[in-house]
C-alpha positions in Angstrom: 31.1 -65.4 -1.5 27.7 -65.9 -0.6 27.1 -66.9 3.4 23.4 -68.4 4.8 23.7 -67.9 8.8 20.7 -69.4 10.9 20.3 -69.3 14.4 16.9 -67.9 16.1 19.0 -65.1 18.2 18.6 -61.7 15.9 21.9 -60.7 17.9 24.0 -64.3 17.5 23.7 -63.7 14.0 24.3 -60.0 13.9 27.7 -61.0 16.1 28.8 -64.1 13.1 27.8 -61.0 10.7 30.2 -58.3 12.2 33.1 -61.1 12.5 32.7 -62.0 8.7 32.5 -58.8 7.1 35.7 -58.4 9.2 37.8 -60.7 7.6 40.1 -59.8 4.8 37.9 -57.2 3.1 40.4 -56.3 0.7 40.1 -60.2 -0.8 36.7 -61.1 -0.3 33.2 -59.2 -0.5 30.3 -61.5 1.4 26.9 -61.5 0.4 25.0 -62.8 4.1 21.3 -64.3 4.1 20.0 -64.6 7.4 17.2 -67.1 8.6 15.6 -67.6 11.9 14.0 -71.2 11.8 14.0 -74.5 10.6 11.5 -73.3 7.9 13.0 -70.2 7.1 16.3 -71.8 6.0 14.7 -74.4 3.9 12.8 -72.0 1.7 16.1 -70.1 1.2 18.4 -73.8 0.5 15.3 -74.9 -1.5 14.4 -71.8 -3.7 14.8 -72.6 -7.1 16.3 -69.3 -7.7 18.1 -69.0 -4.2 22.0 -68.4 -4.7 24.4 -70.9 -4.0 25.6 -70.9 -0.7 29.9 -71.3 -0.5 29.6 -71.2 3.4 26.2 -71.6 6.2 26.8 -71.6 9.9 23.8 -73.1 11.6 22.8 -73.5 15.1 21.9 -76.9 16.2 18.7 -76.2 18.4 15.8 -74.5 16.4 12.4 -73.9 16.1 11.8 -77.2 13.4 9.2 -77.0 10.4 7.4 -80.7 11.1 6.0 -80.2 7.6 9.5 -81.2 6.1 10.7 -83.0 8.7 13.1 -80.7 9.8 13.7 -80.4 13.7 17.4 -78.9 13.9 20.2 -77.1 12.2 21.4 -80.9 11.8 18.7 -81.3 9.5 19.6 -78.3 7.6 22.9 -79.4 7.3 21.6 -83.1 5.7 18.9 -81.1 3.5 22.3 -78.4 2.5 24.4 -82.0 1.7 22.2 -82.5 -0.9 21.1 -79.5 -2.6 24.4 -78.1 -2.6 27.3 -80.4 -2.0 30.0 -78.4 -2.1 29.0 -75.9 0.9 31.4 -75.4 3.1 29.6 -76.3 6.7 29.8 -74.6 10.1 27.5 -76.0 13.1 27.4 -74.6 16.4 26.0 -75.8 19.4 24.7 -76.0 23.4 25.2 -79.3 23.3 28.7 -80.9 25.2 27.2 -84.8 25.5 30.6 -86.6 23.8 28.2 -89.2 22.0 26.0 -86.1 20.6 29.2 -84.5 19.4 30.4 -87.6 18.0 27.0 -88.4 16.2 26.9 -84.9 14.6 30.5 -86.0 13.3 29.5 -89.4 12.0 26.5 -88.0 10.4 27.3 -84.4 9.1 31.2 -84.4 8.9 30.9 -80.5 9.5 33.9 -78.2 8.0 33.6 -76.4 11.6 31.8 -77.2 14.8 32.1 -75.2 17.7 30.8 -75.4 20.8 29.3 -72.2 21.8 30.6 -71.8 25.5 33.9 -71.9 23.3 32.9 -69.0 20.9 34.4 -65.6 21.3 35.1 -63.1 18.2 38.4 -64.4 17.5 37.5 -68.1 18.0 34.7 -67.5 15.3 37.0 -65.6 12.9 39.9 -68.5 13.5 37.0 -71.0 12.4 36.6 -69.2 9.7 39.9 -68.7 8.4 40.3 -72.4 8.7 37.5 -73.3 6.9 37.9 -71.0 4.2 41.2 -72.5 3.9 39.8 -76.1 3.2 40.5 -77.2 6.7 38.6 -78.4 9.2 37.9 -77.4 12.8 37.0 -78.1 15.8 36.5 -75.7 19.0 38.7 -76.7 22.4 35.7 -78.7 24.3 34.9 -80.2 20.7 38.8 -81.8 20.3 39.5 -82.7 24.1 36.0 -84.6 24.1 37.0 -86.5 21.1 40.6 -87.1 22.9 38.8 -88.7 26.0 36.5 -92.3 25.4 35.5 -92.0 29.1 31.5 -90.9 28.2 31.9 -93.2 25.3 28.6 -95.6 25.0 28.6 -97.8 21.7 25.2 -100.0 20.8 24.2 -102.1 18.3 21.9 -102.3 15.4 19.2 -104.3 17.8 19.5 -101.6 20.6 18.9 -98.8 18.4 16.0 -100.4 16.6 14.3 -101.4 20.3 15.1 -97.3 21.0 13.3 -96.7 18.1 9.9 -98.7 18.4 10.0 -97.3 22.0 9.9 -93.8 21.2 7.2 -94.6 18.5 5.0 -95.6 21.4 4.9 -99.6 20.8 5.0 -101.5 23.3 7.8 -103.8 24.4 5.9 -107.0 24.3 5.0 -106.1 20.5 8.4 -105.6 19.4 9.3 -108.7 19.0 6.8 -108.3 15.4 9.7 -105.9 13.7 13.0 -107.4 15.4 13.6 -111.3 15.2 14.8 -111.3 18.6 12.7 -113.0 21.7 10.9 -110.9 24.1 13.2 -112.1 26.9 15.8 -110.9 24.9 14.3 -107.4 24.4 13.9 -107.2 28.4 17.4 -107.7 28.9 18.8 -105.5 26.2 16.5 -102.6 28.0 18.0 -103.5 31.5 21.5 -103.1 29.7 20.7 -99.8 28.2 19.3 -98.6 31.5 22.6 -99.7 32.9 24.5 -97.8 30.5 22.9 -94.7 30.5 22.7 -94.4 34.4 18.8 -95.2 34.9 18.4 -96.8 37.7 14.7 -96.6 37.8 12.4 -95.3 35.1 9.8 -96.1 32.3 10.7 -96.6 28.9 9.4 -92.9 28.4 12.5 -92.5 30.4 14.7 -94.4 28.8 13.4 -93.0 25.6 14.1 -89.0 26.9 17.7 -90.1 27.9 18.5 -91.8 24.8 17.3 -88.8 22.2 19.0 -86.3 25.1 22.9 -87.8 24.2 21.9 -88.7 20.8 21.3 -92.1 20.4 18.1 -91.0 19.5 16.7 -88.6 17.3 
């Protein structure tokens, strides 16, 4: 069974790389790659003679390759989606904003994702065995998030595409050009994201920052 781990800790992966060669040795013999970056683990998904990988853990925050337009281990998991379709995915991660979580979720559908505060030996080797077993799981913080809707924040098509001009550096005044909405419109549906994302004063720079922070951004 061939595993890809990439995290940019040496001794993270060294720590998923004793806990695998742990499990069940007497039914399965793993062959681990290891990569460090963004870039690294695209040459090894995207190698024409690179070995199909049956499981890849990846860590969420990592150095990105801008060349390939790869900022995260989310990326990796899109770019692993399509070269290889059948890989079992594991994604760890810092991050404990619920509408991040949920957007990994909605995006990736992972096999596991753990949060790391959550991670000890035998969390990682019960993940594992789950998802070797076809199931899926999710670490503690991961399910009782999911369980609670009180961080929940839920916007529209409009709001995301008024997000997205602003982080490319247009102006609100010349946003009305891509979205057939009025400008008067725009001004309130910023107020209202303010509102809902607890700015109560701040630039669109700032609105911008929080937005890609809890993933309505990226």
């Amino acid at each position: 069974m061939n595993i890809l781990i990439v995290d940019d800790h040496p001794f993270i992966i060294q720590g998923y790389k004793n806990a695998i060669t742990r499990y069940k040795p007497e039914k399965f013999e793993f062959v681990i790659y290891e990569a460090k970056d963004c870039e690294s683990g695209y040459h090894l998904i995207t190698n024409t003679d690179s070995i199909v990988f049956d499981i890849v853990f990846f860590d969420i925050s990592m150095p990105s390759y801008e060349e390939k337009n790869l900022y995260s281990g989310e990326d990796l998991a899109k770019l692993i989606l399509e070269q290889m379709p059948n890989c079992k995915i594991i994604l760890l991660t810092m991050f404990t904003e619920f509408l991040k979580i949920k957007t990994i979720i909605s995006t990736i559908n992972p096999n596991g994702l753990v949060i790391k505060n959550d991670l000890t030996f035998d969390e990682l080797l019960f993940a594992f065995n789950k998802v070797i077993k076809n199931e899926f799981y999710y670490s503690k913080s991961v399910l009782e998030m999911l369980e609670s809707h009180e961080n929940d924040i839920e916007i529209d098509l409009f709001d995301k595409q008024i997000l997205f001009h602003l982080s490319k550096g247009t102006k609100a005044a010349d946003i009305p050009q891509y979205i057939p909405i009025s400008l008067k419109a725009i001004e309130a549906r910023k107020l209202n994201l303010k509102a809902l994302l607890k700015i109560t004063s701040g630039s669109d720079i700032d609105l911008v920052r929080e937005a890609r922070k809890i993933g309505l951004l990226f």
